[in-house]
N, C-alpha and C positions, 0 to 999 in steps of 0.2 A: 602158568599152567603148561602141563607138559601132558604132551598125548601120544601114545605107542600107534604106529599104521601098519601094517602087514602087506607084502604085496600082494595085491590081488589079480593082476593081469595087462600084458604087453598087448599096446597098440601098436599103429604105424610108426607113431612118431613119438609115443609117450610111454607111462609104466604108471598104471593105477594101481592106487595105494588105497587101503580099505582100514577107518577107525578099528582096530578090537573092542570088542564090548568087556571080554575079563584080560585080565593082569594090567589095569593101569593104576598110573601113581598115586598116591592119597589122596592129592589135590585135586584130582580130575571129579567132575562132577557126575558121573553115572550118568549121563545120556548123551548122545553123541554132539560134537562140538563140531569138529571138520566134515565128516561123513567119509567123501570120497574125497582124495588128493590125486591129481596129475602131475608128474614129473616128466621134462623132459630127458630121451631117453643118452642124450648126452651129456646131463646133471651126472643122471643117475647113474652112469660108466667114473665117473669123475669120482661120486661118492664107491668106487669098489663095487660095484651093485649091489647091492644088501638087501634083503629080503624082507628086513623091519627097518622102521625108520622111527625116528622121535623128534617131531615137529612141538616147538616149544612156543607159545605165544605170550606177551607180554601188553601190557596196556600204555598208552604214552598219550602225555597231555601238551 
């Protein structure tokens, strides 16, 4: 499952990231799965800082 985040606003020491409710992928299930994500703000330098992100989850047994 893969889920589109948008940034939604710098903290001290992180960058919250905010589910989108339209444009996600087929597989996504129409109600939110993550909600809110924190990224530390030295991740998020590393990734280019990006303003969307795409956090992919996978299940493992």
């Amino acid at each position: 499952m893969r889920i589109n985040l948008t940034l939604e606003r710098e903290t001290k020491n992180t960058v919250r990231f905010a589910e989108d409710e339209a444009g996600q992928p087929s597989d996504h299930p129409g109600y939110p799965v993550v909600g809110t994500l924190y990224i530390q703000k030295a991740a998020h330098v590393q990734l280019g800082a990006p303003q969307e992100i795409v956090v992919t989850i996978e299940g493992r047994e």
